[in-house]
PDB file of the backbone (N, CA, C, O) and the ligand in Angstrom, with CONECT records:
HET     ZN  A 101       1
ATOM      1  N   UNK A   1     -14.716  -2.520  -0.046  1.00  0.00           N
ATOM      2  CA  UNK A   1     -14.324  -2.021  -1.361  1.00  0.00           C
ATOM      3  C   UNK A   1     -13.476  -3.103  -2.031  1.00  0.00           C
ATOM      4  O   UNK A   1     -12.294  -3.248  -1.721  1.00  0.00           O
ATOM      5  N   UNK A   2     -14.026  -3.792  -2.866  1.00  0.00           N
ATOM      6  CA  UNK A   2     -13.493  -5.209  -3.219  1.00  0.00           C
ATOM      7  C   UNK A   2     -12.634  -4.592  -4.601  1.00  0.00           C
ATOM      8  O   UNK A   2     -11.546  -5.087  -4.895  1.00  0.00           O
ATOM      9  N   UNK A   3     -13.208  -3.511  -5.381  1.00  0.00           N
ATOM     10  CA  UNK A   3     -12.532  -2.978  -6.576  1.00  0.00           C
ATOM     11  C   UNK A   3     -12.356  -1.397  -6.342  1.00  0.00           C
ATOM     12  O   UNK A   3     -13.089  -0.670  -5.672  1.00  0.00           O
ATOM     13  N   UNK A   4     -10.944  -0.969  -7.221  1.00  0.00           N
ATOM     14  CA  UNK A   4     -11.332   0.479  -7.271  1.00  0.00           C
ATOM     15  C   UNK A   4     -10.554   1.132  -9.097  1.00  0.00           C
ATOM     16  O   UNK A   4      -9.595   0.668  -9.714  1.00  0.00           O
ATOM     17  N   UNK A   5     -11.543   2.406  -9.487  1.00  0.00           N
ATOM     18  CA  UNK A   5     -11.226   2.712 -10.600  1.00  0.00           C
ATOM     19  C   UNK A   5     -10.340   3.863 -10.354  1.00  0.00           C
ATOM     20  O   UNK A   5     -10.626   4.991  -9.952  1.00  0.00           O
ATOM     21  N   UNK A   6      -8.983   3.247 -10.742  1.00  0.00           N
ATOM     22  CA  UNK A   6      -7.828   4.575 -11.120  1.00  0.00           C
ATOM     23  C   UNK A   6      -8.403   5.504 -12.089  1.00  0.00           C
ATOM     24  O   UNK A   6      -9.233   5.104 -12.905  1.00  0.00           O
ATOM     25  N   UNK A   7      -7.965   6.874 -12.047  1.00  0.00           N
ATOM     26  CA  UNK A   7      -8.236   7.884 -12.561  1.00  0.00           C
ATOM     27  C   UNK A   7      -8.568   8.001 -14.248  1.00  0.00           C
ATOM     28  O   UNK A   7      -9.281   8.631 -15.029  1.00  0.00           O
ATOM     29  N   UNK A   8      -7.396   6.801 -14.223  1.00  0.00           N
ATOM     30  CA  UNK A   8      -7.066   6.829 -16.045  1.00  0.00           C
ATOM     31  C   UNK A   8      -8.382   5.442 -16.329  1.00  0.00           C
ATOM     32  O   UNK A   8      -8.348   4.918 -17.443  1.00  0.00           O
ATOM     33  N   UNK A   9      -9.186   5.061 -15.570  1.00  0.00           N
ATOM     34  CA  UNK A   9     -10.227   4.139 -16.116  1.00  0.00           C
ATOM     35  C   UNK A   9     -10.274   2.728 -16.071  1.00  0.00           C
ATOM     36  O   UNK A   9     -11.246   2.024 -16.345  1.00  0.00           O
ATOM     37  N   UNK A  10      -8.584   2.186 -15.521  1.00  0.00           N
ATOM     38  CA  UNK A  10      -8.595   0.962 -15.446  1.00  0.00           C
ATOM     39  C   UNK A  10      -9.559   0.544 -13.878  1.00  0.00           C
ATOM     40  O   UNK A  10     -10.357   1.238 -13.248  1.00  0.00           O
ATOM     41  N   UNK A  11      -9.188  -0.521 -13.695  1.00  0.00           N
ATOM     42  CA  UNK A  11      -9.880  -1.248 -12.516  1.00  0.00           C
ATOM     43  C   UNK A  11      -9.095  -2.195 -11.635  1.00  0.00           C
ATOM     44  O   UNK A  11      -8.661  -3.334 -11.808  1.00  0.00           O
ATOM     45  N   UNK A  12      -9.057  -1.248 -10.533  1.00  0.00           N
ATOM     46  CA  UNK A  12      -8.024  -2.153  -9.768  1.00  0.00           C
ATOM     47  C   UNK A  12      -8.751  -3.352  -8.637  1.00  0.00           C
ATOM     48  O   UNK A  12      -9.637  -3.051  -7.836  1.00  0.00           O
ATOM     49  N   UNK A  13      -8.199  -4.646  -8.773  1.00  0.00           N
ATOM     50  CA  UNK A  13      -8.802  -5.536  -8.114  1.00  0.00           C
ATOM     51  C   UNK A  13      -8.239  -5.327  -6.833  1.00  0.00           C
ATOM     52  O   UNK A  13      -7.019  -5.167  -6.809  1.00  0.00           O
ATOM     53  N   UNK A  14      -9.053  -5.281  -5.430  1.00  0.00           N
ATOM     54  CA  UNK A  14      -8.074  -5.154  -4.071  1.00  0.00           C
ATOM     55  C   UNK A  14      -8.448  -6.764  -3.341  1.00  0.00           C
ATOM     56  O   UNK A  14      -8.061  -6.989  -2.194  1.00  0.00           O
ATOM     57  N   UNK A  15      -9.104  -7.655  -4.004  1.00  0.00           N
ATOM     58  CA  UNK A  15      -9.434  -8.767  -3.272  1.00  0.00           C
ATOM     59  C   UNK A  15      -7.973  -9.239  -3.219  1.00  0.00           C
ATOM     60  O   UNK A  15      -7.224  -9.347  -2.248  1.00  0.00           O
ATOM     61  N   UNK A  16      -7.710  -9.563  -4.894  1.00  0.00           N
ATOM     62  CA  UNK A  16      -6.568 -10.500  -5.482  1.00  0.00           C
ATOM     63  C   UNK A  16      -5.270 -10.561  -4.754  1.00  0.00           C
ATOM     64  O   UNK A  16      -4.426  -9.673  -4.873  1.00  0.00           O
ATOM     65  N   UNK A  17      -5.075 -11.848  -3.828  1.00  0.00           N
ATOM     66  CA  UNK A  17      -3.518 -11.070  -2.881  1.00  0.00           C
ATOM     67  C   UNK A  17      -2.874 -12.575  -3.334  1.00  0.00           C
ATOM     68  O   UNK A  17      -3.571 -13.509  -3.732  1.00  0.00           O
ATOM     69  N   UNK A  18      -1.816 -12.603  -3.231  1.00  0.00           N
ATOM     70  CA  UNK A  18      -0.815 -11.499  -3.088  1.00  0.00           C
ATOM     71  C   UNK A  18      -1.357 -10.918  -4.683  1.00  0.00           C
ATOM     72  O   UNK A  18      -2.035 -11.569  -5.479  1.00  0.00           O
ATOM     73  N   UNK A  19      -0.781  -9.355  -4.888  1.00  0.00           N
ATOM     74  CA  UNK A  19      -0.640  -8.667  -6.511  1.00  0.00           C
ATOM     75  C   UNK A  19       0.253  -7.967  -6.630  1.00  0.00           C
ATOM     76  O   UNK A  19       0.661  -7.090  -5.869  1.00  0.00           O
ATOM     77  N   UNK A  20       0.719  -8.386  -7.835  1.00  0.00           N
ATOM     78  CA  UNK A  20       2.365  -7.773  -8.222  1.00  0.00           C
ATOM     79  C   UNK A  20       1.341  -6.150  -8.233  1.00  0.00           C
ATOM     80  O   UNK A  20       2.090  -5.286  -8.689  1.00  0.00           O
ATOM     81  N   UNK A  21       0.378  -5.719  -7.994  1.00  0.00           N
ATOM     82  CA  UNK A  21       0.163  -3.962  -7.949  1.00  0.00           C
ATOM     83  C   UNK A  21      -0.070  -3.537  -6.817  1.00  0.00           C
ATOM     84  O   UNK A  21      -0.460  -2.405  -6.527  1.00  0.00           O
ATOM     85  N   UNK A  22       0.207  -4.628  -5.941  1.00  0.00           N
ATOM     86  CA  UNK A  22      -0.243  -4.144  -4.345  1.00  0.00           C
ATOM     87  C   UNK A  22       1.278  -3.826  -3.537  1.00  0.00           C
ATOM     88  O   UNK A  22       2.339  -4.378  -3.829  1.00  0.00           O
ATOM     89  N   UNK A  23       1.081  -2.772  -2.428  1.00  0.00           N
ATOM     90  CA  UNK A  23       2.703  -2.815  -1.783  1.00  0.00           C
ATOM     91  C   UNK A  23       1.933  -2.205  -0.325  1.00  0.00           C
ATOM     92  O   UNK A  23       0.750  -1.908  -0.158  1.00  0.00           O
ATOM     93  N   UNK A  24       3.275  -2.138   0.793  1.00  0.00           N
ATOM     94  CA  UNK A  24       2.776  -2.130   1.560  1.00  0.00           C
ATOM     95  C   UNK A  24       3.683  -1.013   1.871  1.00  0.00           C
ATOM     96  O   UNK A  24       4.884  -1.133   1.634  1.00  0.00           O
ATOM     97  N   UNK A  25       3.234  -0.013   2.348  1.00  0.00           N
ATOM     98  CA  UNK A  25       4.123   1.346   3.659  1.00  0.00           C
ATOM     99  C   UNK A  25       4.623   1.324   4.465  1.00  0.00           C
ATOM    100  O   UNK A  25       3.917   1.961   5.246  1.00  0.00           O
ATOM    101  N   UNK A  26       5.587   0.973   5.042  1.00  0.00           N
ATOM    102  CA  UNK A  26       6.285   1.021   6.670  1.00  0.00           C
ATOM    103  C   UNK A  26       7.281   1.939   6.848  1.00  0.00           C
ATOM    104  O   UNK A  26       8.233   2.140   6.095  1.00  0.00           O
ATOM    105  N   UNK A  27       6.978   2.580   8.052  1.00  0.00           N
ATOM    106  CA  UNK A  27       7.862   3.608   8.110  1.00  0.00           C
ATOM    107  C   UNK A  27       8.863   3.226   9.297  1.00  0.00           C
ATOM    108  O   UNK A  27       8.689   2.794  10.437  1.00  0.00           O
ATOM    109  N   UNK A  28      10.249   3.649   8.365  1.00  0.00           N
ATOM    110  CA  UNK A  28      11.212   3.136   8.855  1.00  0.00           C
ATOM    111  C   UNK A  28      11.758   3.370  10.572  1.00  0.00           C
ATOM    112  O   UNK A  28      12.837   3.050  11.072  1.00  0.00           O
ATOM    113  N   UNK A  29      10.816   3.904  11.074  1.00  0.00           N
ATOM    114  CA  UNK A  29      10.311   3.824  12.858  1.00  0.00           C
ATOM    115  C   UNK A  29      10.024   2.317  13.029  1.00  0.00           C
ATOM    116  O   UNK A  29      10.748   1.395  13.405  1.00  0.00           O
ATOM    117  N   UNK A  30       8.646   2.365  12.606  1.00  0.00           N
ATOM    118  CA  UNK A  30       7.983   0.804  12.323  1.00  0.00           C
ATOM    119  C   UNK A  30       9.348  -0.297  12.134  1.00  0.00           C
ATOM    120  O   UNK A  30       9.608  -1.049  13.074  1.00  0.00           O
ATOM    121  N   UNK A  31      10.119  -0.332  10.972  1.00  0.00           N
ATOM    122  CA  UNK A  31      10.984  -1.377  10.305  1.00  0.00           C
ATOM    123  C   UNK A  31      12.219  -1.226  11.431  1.00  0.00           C
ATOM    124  O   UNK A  31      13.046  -2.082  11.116  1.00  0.00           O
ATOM    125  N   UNK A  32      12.702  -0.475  12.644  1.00  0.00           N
ATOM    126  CA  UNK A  32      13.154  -0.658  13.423  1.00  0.00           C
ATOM    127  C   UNK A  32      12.732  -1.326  14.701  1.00  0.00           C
ATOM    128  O   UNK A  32      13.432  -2.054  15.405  1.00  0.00           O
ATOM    129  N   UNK A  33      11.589  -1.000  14.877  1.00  0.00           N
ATOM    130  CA  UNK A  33      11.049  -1.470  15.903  1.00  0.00           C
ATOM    131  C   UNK A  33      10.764  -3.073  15.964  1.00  0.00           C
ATOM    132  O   UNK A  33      10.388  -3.751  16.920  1.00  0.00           O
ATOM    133  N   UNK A  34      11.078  -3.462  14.591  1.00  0.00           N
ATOM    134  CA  UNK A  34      10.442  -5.053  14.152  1.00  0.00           C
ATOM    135  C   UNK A  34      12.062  -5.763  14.842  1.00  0.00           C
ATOM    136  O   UNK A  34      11.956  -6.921  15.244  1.00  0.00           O
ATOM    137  N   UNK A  35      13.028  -5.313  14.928  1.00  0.00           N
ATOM    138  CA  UNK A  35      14.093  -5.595  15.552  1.00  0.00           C
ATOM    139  C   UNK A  35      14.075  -6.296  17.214  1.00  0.00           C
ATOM    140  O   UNK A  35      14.863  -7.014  17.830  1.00  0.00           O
ATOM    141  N   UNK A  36      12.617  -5.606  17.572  1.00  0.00           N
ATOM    142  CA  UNK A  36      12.493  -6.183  18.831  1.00  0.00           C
ATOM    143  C   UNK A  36      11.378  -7.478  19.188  1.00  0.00           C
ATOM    144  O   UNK A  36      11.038  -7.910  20.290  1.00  0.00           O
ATOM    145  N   UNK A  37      10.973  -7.892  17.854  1.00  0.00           N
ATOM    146  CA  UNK A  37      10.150  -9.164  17.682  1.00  0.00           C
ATOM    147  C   UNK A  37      11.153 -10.164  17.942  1.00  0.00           C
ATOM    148  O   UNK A  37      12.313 -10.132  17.530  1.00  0.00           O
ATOM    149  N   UNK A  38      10.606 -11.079  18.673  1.00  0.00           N
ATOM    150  CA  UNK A  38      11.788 -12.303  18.792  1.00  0.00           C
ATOM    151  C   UNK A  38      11.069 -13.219  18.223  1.00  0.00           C
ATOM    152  O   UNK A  38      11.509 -14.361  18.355  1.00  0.00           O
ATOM    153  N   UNK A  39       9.717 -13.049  17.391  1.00  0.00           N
ATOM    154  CA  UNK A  39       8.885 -14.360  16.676  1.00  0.00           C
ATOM    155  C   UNK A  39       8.474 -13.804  15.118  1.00  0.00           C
ATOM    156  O   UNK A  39       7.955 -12.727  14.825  1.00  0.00           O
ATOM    157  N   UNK A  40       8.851 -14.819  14.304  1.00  0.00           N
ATOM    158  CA  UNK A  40       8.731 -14.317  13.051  1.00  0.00           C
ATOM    159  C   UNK A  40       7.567 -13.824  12.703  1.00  0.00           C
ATOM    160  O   UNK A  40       7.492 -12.828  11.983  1.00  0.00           O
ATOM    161  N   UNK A  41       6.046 -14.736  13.377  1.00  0.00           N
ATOM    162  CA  UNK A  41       5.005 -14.069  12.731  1.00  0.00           C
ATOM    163  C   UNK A  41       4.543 -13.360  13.407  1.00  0.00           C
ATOM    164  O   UNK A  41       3.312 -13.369  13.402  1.00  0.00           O
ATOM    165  N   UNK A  42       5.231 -12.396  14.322  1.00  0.00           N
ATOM    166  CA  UNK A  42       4.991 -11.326  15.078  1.00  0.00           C
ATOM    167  C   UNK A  42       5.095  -9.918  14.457  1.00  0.00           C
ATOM    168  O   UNK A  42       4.478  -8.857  14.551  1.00  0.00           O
ATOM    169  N   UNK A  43       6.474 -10.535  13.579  1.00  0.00           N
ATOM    170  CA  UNK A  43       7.124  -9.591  12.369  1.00  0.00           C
ATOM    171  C   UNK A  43       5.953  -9.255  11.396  1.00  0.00           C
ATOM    172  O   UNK A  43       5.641  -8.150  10.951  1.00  0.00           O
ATOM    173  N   UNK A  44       5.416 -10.390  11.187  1.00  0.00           N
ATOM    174  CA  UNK A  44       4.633 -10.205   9.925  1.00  0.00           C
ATOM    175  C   UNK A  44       3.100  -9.602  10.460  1.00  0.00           C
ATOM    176  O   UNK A  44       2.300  -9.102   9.670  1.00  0.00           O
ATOM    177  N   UNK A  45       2.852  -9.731  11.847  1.00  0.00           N
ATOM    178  CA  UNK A  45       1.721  -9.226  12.477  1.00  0.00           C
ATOM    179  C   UNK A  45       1.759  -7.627  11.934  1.00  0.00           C
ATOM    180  O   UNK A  45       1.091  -6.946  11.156  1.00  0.00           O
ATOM    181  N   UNK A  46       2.833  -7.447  12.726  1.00  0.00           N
ATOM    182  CA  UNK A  46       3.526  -5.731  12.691  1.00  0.00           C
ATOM    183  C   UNK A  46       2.879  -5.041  11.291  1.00  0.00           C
ATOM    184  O   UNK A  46       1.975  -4.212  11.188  1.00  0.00           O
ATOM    185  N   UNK A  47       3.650  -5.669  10.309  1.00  0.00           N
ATOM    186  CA  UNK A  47       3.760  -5.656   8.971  1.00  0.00           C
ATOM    187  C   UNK A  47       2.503  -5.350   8.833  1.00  0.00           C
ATOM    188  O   UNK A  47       2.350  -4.129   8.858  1.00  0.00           O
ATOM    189  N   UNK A  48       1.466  -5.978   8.688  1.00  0.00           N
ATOM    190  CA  UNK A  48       0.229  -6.682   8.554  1.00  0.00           C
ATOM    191  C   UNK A  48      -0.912  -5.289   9.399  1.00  0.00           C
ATOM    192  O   UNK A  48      -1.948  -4.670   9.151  1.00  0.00           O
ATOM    193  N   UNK A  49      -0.043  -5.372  10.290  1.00  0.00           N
ATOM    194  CA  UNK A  49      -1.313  -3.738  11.045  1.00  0.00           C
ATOM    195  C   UNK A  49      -0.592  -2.289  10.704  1.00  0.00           C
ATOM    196  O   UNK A  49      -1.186  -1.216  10.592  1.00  0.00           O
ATOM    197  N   UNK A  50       0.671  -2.487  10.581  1.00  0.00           N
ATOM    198  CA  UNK A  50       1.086  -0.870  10.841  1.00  0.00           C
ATOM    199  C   UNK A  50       1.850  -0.412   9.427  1.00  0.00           C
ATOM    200  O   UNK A  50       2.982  -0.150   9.021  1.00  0.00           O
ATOM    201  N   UNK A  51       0.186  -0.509   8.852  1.00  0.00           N
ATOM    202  CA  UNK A  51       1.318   0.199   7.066  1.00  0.00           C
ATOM    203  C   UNK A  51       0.262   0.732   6.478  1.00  0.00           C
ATOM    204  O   UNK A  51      -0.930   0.651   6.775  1.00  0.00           O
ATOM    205  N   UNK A  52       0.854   1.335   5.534  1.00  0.00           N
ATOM    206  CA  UNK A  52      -0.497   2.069   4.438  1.00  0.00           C
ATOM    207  C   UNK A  52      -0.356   1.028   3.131  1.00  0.00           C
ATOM    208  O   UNK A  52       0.733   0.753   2.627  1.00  0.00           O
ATOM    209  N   UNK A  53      -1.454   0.573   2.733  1.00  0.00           N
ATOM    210  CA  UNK A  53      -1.516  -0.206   1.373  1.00  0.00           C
ATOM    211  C   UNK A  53      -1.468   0.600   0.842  1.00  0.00           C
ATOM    212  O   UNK A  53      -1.960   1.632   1.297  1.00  0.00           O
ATOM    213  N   UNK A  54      -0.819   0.588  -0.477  1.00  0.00           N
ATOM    214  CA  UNK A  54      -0.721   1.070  -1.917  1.00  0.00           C
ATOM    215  C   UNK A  54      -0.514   0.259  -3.110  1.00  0.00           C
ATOM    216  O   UNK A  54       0.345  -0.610  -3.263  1.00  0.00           O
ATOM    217  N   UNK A  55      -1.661   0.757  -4.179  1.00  0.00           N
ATOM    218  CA  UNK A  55      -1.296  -0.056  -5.435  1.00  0.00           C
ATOM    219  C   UNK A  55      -0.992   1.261  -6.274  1.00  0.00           C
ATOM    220  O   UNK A  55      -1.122   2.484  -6.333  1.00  0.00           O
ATOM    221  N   UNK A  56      -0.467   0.061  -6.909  1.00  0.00           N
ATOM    222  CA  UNK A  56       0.340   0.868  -8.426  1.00  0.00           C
ATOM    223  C   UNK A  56      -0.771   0.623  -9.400  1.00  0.00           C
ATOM    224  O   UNK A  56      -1.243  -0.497  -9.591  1.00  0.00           O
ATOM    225  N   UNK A  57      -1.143   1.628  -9.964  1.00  0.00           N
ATOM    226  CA  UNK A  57      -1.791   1.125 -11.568  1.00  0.00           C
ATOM    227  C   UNK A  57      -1.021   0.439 -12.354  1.00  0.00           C
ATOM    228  O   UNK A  57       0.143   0.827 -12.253  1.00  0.00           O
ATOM    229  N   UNK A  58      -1.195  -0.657 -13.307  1.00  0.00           N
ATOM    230  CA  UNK A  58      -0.479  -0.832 -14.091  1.00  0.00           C
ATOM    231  C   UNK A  58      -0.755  -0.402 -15.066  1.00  0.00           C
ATOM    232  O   UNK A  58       0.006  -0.835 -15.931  1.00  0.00           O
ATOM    233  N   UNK A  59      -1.827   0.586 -15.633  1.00  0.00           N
ATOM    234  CA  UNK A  59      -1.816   1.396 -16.807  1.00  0.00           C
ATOM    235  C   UNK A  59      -1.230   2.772 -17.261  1.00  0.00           C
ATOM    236  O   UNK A  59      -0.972   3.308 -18.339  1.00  0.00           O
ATOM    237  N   UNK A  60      -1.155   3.044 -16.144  1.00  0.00           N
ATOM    238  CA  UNK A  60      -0.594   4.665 -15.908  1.00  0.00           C
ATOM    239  C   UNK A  60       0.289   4.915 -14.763  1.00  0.00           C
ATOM    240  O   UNK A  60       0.908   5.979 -14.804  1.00  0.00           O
ATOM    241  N   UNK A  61       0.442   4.278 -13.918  1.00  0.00           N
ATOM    242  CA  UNK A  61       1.752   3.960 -12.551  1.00  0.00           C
ATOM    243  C   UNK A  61       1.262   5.007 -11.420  1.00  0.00           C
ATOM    244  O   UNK A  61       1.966   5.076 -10.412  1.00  0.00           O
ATOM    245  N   UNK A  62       0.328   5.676 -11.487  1.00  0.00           N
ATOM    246  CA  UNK A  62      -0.504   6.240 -10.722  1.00  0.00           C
ATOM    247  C   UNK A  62      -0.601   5.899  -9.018  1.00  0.00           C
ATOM    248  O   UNK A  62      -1.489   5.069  -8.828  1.00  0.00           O
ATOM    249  N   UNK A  63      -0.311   6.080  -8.476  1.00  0.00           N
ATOM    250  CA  UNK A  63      -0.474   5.162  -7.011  1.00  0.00           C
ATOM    251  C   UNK A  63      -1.667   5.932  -6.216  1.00  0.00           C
ATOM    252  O   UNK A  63      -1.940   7.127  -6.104  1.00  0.00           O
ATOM    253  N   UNK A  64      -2.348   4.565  -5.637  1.00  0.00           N
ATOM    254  CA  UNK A  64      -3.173   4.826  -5.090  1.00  0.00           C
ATOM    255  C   UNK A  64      -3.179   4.432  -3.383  1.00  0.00           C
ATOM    256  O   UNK A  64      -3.311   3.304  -2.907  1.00  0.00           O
ATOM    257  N   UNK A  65      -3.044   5.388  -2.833  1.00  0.00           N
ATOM    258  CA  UNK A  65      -2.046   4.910  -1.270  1.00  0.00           C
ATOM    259  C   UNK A  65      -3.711   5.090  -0.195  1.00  0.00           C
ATOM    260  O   UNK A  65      -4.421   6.079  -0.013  1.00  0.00           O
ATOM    261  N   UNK A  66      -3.820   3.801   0.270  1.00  0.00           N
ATOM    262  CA  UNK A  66      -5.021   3.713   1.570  1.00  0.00           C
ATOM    263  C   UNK A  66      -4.224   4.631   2.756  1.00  0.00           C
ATOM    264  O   UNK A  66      -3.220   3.960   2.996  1.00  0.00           O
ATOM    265  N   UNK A  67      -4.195   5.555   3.408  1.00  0.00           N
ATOM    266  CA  UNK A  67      -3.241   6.127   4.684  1.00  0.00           C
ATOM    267  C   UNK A  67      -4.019   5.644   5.961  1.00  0.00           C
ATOM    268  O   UNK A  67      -5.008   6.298   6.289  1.00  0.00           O
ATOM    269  N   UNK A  68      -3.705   4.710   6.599  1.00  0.00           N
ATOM    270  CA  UNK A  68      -4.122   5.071   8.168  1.00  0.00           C
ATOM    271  C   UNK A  68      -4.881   6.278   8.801  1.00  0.00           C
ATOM    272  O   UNK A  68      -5.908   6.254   9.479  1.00  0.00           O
ATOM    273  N   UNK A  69      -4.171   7.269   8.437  1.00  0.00           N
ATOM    274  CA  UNK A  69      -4.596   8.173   9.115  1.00  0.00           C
ATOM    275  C   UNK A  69      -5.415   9.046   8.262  1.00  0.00           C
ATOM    276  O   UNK A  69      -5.604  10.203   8.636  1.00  0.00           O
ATOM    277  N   UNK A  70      -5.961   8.593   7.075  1.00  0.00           N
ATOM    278  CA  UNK A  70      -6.910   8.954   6.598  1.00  0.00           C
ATOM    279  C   UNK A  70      -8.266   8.191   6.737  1.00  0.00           C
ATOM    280  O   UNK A  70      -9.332   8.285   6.128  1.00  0.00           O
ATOM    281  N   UNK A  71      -7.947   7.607   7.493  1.00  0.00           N
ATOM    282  CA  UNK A  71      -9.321   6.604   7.550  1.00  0.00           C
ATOM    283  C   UNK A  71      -9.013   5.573   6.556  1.00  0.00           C
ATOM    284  O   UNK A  71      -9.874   4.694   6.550  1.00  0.00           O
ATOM    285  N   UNK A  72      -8.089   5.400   5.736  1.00  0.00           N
ATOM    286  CA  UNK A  72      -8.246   4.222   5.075  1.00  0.00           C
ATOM    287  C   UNK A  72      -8.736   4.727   3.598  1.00  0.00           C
ATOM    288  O   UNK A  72      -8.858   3.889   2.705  1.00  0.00           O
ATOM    289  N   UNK A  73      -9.041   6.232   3.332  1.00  0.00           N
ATOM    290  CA  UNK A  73      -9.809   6.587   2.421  1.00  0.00           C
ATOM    291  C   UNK A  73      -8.561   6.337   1.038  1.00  0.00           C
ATOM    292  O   UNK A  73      -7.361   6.577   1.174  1.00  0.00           O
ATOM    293  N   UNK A  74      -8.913   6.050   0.339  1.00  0.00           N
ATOM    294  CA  UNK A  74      -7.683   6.275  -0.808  1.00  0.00           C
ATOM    295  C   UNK A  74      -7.365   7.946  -1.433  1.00  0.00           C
ATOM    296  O   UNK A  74      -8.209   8.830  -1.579  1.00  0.00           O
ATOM    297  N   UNK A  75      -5.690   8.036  -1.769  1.00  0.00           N
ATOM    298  CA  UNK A  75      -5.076   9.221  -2.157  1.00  0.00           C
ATOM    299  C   UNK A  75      -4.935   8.742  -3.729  1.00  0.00           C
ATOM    300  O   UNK A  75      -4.894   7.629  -4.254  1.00  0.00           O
ATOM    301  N   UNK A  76      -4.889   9.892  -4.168  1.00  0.00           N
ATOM    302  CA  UNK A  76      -4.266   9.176  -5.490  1.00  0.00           C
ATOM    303  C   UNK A  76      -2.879  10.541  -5.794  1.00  0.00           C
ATOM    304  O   UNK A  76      -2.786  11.731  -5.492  1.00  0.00           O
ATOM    305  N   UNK A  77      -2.126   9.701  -6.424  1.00  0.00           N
ATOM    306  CA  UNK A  77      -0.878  10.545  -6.912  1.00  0.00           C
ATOM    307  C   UNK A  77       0.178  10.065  -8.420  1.00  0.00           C
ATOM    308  O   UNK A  77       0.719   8.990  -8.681  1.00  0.00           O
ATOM    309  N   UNK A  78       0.159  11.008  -8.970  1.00  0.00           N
ATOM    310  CA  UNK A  78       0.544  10.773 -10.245  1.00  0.00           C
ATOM    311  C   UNK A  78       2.253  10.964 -10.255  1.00  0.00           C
ATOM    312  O   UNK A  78       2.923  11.708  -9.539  1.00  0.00           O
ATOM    313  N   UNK A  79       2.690  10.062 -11.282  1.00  0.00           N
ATOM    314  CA  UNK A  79       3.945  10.407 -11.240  1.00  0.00           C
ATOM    315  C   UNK A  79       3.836  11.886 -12.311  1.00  0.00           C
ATOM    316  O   UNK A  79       3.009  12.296 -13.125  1.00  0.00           O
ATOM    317  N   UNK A  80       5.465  12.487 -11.661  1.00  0.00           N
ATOM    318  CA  UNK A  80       5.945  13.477 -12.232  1.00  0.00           C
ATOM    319  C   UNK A  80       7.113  13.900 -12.743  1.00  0.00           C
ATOM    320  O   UNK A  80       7.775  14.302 -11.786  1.00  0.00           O
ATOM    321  N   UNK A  81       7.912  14.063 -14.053  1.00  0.00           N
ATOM    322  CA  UNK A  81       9.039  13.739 -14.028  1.00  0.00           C
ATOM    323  C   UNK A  81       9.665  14.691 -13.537  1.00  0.00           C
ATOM    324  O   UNK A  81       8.865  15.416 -12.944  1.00  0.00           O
ATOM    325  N   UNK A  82      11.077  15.212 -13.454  1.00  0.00           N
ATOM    326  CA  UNK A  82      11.634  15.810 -12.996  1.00  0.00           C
ATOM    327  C   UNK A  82      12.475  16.827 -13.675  1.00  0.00           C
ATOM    328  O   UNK A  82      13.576  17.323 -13.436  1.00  0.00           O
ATOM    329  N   UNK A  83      11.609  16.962 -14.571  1.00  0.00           N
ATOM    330  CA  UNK A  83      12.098  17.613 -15.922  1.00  0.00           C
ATOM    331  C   UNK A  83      11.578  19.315 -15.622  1.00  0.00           C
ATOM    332  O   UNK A  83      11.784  20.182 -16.472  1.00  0.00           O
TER     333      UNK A  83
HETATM  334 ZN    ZN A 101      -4.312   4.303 -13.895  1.00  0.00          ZN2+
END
């Protein structure tokens, strides 16, 4: 899946890395456990296998989160204010 279309119609590129719309998930289990790497790109291995990608739309801020444990399938979730 080299592209994907957010809800609101834009087109998100997933090749393009690094992207200021791409982020990565670690759960702060994970971000402790990196404490016991004694090699930096071991850190970044970690990083690198044990997260959920998520991009941000930049048209609508929409996030679109890949989960692990969804297979990788994409979620989508809208912001909401708190109003
Ligand atoms: Zn969007």
């Amino acid at each position: 899946m080299a592209k994907i279309a957010c809800k609101c119609g834009h087109i998100i590129n997933l090749i393009i890395h690094p992207s200021p719309d791409e982020f990565k998930i670690i759960s702060s289990e994970t971000m402790d456990s990196l404490h016991e790497q004694s090699v930096l790109e071991n850190v970044f291995d970690v990083i690198r296998l044990e997260n959920d990608d998520m991009y941000k739309c930049p048209a609508c801020s929409r996030l679109i989160i890949f989960w692990k444990q969804n297979n990788n399938l994409p979620s989508l979730y809208k912001p909401e204010s708190f109003d």
